[in-house]
C-alpha positions as CSV (number, residue, x, y, z in Angstrom):
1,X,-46.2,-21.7,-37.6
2,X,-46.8,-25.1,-35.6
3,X,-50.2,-26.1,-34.6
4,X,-49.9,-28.0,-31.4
5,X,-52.4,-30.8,-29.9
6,X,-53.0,-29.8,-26.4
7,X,-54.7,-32.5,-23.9
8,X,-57.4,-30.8,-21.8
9,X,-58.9,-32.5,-19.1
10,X,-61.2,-31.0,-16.9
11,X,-60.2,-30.9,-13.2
12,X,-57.0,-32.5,-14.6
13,X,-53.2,-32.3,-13.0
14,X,-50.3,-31.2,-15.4
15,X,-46.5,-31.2,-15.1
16,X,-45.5,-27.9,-17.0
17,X,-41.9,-27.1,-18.4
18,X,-41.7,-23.5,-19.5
19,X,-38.4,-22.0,-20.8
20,X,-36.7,-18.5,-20.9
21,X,-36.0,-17.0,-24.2
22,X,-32.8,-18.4,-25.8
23,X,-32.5,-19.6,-22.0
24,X,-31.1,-16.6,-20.7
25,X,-30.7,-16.7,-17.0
26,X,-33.2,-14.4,-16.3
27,X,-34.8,-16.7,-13.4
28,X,-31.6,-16.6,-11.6
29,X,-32.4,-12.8,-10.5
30,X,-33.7,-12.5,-7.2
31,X,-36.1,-9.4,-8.4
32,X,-36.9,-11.6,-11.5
33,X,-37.8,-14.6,-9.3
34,X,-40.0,-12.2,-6.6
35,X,-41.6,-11.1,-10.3
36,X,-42.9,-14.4,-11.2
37,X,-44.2,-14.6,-7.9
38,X,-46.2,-12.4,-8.0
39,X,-47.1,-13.2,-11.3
40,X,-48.4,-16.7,-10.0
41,X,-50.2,-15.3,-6.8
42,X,-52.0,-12.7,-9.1
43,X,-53.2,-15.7,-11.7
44,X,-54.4,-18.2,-8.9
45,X,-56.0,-15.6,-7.4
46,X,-58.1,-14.7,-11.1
47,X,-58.6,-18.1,-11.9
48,X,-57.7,-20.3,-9.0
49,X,-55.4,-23.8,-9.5
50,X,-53.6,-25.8,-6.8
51,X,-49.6,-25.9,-7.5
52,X,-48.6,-28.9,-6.2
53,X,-44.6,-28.6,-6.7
54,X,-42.2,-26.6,-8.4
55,X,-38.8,-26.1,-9.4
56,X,-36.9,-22.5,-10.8
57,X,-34.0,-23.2,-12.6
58,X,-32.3,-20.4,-13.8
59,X,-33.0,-20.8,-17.4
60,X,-36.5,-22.9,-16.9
61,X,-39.0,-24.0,-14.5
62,X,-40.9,-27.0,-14.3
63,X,-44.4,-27.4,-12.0
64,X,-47.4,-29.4,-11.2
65,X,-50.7,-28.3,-11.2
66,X,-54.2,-29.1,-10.5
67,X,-57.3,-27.1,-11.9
68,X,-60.7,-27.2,-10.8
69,X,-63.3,-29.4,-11.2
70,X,-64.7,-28.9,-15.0
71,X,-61.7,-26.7,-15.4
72,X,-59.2,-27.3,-18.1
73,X,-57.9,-23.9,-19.6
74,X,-53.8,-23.7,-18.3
75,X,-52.7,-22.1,-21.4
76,X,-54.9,-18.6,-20.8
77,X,-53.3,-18.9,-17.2
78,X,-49.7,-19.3,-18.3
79,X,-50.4,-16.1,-21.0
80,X,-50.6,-14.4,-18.1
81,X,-48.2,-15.6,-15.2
82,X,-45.7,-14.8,-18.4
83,X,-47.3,-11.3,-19.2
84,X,-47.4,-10.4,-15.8
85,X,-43.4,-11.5,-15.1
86,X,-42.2,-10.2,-17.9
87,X,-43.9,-6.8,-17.6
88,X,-41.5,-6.3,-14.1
89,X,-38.5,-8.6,-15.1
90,X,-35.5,-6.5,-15.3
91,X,-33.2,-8.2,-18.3
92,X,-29.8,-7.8,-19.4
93,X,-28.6,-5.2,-21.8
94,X,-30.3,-6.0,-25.4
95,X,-32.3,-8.3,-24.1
96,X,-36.3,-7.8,-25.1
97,X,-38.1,-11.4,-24.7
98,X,-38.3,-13.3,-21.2
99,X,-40.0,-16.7,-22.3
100,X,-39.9,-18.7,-25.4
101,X,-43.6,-19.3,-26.9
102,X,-45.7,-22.0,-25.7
103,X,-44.3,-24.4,-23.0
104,X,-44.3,-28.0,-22.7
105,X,-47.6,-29.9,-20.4
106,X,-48.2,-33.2,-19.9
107,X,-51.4,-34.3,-18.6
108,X,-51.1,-36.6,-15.6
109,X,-52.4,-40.3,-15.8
110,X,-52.1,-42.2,-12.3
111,X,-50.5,-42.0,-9.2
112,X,-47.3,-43.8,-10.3
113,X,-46.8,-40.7,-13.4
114,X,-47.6,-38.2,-10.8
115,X,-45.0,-39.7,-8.1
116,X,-42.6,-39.5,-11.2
117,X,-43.0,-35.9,-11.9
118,X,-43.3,-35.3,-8.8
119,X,-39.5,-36.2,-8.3
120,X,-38.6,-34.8,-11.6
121,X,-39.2,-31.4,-10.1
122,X,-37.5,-32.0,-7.6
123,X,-34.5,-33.9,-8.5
124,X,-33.6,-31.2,-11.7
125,X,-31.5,-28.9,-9.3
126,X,-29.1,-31.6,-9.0
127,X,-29.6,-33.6,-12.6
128,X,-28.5,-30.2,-13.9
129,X,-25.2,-29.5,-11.3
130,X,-27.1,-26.8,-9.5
131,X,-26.9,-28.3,-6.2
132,X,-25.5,-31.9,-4.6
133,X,-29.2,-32.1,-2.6
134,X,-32.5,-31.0,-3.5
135,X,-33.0,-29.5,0.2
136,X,-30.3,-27.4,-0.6
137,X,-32.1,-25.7,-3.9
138,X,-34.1,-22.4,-2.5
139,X,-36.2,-22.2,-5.0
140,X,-38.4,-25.8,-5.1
141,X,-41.3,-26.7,-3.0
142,X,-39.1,-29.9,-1.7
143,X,-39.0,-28.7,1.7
144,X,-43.1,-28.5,2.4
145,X,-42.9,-31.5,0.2
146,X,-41.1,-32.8,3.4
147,X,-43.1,-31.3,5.9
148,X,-46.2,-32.9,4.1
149,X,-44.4,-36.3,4.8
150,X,-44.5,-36.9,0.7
151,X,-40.5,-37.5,1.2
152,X,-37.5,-38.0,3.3
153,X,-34.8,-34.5,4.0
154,X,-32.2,-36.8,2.7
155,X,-34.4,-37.7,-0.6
156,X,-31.8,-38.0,-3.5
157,X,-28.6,-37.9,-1.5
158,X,-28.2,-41.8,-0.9
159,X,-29.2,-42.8,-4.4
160,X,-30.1,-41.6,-7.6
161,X,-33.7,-41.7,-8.4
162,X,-34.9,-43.7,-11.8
163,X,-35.9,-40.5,-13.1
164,X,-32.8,-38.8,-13.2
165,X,-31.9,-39.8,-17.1
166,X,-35.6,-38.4,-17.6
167,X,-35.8,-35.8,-20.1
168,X,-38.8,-33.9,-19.8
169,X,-37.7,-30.2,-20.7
């Protein structure tokens, strides 16, 4: 089995990339996606963090959090947004596992590697053909990234952004 270095920093704001097993496209199920929902609301509201943008992708998801001050424990919180999902999901014929173990974080350094990740998320829709815009992708905070001024409606249409040959997943 691997042993993997974690970075915990208290208080500290992570972009997370966490994966369905064997990438089915279990996150592309309405009743799936209303799952994980809940399965978020239930864990903020146990052990409170700030989700600062997402991104559901049928096969993945990427987000970006922020935990409390002198907080640094995301991996008890992801145990259970992925025990509490997967405990309603409804999968395909065969099909037993919804996540594969672990995830991916990366602890967030600055300003500039927050911006970065921050258009990461919402750029993926289109890096991976999903969509030609990310206002057009339902299931990304983009649009109250929008209403919070943090971008333009027409973000990523005009140009590609420099992280689009990013490959954080």
């Amino acid at each position: 089995m691997a042993i993997y270095r974690r970075a915990h920093v208290p208080g500290g704001s992570y972009f997370f990339t966490v994966v369905t097993f064997a990438r089915q496209p279990l996150l592309a199920d309405r009743h799936n996606i209303e799952a994980l929902g809940r399965a978020f609301r239930r864990v903020r509201e146990e052990r409170p963090f700030v989700m600062e943008a997402f991104v559901l992708l049928p096969d993945h998801l990427h987000c970006l959090w922020t935990l409390p001050e002198g907080d640094a424990d995301y991996s008890s919180r992801w145990r259970d947004i992925k025990k509490y999902a997967s405990q309603e999901f409804l999968f395909p014929p065969g099909t037993q596992n919804a996540w594969q173990r672990g995830f991916w974080e990366h602890v967030i350094r600055d300003e500039n590697d927050w911006q970065r990740h921050m258009d990461y998320i919402h750029y993926n829709p289109v890096k991976h053909g999903w969509t030609k815009a990310p206002r057009h992708w339902e299931w990304s905070s983009f649009r109250q990234c929008v209403q919070k001024g943090w971008y333009e409606l027409d973000w990523g249409t005009q140009h590609t952004p420099d992280i689009a040959d990013m490959n954080w997943e």
